[in-house]
Structures are given as C-alpha cells and as structure tokens.
N, C-alpha and C positions, 0 to 999 in steps of 0.2 A: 409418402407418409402424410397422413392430415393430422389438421390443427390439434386436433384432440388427443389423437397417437402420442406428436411430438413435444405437446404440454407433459402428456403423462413421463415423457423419457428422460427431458429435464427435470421433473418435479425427483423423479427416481434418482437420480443423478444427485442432485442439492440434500436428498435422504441420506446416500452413501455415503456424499464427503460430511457432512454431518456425523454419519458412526463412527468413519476413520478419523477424524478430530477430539469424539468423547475417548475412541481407543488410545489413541496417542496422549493426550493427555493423563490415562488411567496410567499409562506405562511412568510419565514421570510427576505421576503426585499432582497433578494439578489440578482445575477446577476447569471444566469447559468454558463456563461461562464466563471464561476471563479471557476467551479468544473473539476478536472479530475477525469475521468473513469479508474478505472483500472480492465483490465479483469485479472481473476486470474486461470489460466489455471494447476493447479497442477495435476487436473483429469481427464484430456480432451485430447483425441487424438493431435498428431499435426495437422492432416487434418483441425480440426475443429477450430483451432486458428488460422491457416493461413486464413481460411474464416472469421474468427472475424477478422483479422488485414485488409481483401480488403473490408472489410465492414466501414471501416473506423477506427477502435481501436488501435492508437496506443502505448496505456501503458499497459503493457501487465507485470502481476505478478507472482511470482513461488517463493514456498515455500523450496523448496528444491537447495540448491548452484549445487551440479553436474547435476541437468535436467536448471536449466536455464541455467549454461555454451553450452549445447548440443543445446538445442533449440534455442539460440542464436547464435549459429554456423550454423544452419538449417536453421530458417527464415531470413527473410530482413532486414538489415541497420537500416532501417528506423525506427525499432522498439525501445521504449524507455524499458527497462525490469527494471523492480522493483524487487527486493528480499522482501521480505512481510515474511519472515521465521525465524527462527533461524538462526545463523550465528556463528560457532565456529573461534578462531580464527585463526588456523592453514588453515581456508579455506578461510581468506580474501584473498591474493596471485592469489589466482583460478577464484574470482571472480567478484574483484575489478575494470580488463579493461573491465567489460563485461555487468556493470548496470551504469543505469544512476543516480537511490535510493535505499538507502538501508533506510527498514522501521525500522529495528529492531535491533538498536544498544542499549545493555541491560545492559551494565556495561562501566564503567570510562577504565575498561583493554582491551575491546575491542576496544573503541573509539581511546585507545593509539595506538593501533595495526593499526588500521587502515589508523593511521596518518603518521606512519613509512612506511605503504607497499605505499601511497600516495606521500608520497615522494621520495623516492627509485625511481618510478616509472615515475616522475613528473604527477599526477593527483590530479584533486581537485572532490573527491565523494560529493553528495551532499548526507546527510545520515538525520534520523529520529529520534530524543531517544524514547524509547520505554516505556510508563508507564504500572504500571501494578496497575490502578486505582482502581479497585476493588477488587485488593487482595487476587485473588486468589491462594493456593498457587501452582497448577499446570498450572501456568502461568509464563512466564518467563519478567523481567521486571524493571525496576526502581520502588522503592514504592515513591511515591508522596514527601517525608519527605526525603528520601534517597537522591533524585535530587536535591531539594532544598540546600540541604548539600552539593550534588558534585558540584552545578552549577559553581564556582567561577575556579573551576580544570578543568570543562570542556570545556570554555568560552574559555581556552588559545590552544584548542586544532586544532588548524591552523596547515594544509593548509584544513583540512576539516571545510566543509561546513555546518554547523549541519541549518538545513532551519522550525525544527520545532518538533512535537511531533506527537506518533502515539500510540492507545490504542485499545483494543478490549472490548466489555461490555459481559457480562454472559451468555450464551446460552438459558437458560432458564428465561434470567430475563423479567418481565411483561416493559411494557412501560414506567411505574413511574421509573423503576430502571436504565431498560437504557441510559433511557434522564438524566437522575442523573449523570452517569457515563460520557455521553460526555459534561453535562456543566463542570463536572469535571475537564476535561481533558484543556478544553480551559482557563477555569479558572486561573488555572495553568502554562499555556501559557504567559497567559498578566502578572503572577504574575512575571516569569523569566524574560520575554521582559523589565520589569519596571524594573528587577533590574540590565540586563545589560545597563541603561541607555541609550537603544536607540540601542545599538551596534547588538544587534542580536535580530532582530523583532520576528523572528519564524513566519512566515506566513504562513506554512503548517499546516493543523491538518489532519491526516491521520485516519479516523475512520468511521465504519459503511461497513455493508456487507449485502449480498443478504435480511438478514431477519430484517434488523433494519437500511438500509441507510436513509431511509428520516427523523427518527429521527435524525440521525447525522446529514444532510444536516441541518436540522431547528437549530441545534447549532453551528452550523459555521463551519464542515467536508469541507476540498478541496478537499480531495482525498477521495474517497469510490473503496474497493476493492469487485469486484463481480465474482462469479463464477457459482454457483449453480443456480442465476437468468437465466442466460445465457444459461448454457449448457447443465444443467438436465434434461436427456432425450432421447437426439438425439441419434439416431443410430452407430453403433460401423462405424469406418473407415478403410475399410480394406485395401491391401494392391496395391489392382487396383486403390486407388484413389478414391472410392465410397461410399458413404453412404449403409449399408447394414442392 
C-alpha cells in the first residue's frame, strides 16, 4: 500500500468514526460538538499521527509519560496531548509542561503531588480522577466509595483543576455491562458535583474506546479515546517518510 492509498484509508477511517459519533449523539439528544476525539497513538508510528493531526485531530493521547514527552517535542504546538496512562509520581516533574490533561489521576497522593510540582512551576493542569467502576482488580483507580470518602480532601486541592472523571468498562463485557459501567460513572459525577454545591461541576466524562464509544457517547462520554479505530492496519512508516 503507498502513502497516498494509506493517507486516503485513515482519512476514511476518521470520516466514519466522525458519522458514528454525530449518530450516537442523534440517539441521545446531544450536540456533537460537545464531544472530543482523542486519538490515542501509543502504537502508531509518528508518521501516522502526524497525518492524523493535518487531518484535523488535535487531541492527541499516550499512555506512556517518556513517549508523550518525546513526541510532544517532535510534533506541532498546536497539539493538545492528553496522558490517558498511568502516572507515577516521581514523573509528574517530566510531564506536567508538556499536557494539556491528565486522564488518570488514581489516588489523593498523586493529586498532592501534582499540586506541589503546579505550583512550583506556576501551572494550572487541568486533570481527570480516575474510577475504577467496575472493580477490577488489575485496574488501577479510585473505587466509587473510596472517592466519595476523599472528595471533601480532594475539593481543596487548588491550583489544580480537577474538570471531571474518567473510567474504562471490561474488555470483555457484553453491552448490558458496559452501558452499566458508563451510567455508572456519570452517576457519580452529578453525585460529587451536588455535593460540592455547585463549586466543581465536573463536566468532563472521559470514557469509551474504539470498541464500546457510542455506548459511552449515548451516556454522556465528552471525551472518547480511540486508537485501534483508527490506526489498525496501516502499513509500517519507514524511515524515507513512506508508507511501506
């Protein structure tokens, strides 16, 4: 396949999930334009994210703190990069001037952490808490009951920005589980929002990926991270700049 082929196949690609996000949206009342795209490039050449970003994308995710530093050093400005990963906390420091969200803030001592290197630094992160709705235990996460307990510790945790919640649903779970999983998540959302009084809406829900976003979108997902939609497939990019 050459360059041109496999530009046109992802451009096709980024059209479709495009439809099926206006569709899913029409189904529950919403407004598309109140969803971001986040591509999530953890397995993808740079070639081929750079072609997603002049295609128009530009929220762009990575799971890993030392490849989004790099690649954010490589591409354009203009790119928004989300951490969508784990986050230790000795790597906030590294990562902190370098995203615009972090998805996966998982405990109260990271949140601290991240508050110290935001100030230090004068930045205001806007970050995600991270649920881990469904309990798994090789999942990393706030449990539901856990949050609700730190919320009152977490509320005072200025200059960060905490904008909302982000969760993942089971890989294997059928559709009844899933959709279970993201009413969950929002559920939970408006439960915190009510009890900071108004003070921290949380209007972000970060949830849903290549095999389960238009459930998400049909329970209120703003953010859906995709990768494997996208990118699975195309030819490797070697080092002339080519699809090969």
């Amino acid at each position: 396949m050459d360059l041109s082929n496999a530009t046109d196949l992802l451009k096709d690609r980024l059209r479709q999930v495009r439809e099926r996000i206006t569709a899913a949206c029409a189904r529950a009342g919403r407004d598309p334009q109140s969803v971001r795209l986040i591509g999530v490039t953890k397995y993808t050449e740079l070639g081929w994210v750079r072609v997603l970003h002049e295609l128009g994308v530009e929220d762009l995710g990575e799971s890993r703190p030392q490849q989004l530093v790099q690649r954010a050093d490589e591409l354009p400005d203009s790119i928004r990069w989300h951490l969508i990963g784990h986050l230790q906390r000795n790597k906030v420091e590294l990562v902190l001037p370098r995203v615009e969200w972090i998805h996966s803030v998982d405990s109260v001592r990271l949140l601290e952490r991240i508050r110290e290197v935001a100030e230090k630094n004068s930045l205001r992160p806007r970050v995600l808490l991270e649920v881990n709705v469904s309990g798994e235990a090789a999942k990393d996460g706030f449990s539901p009951a856990g949050l609700r307990d730190a919320w009152p510790r977490i509320v005072e945790s200025t200059p960060v920005e905490i904008h909302g919640l982000m969760t993942m649903a089971p890989l294997d779970a059928d559709p009844s589980a899933t959709r279970a999983v993201f009413a969950s998540l929002r559920k939970l959302r408006d439960e915190l929002a009510a009890m900071s009084g108004g003070a921290n809406p949380l209007p972000e829900l970060s949830m849903g990926m290549s095999g389960d976003f238009e459930i998400a979108l049909e329970e209120g997902a703003t953010m859906i991270r995709l990768g494997s939609t996208l990118f699975e497939g195309l030819p490797a990019w070697n080092t002339t700049g080519r699809a090969v």
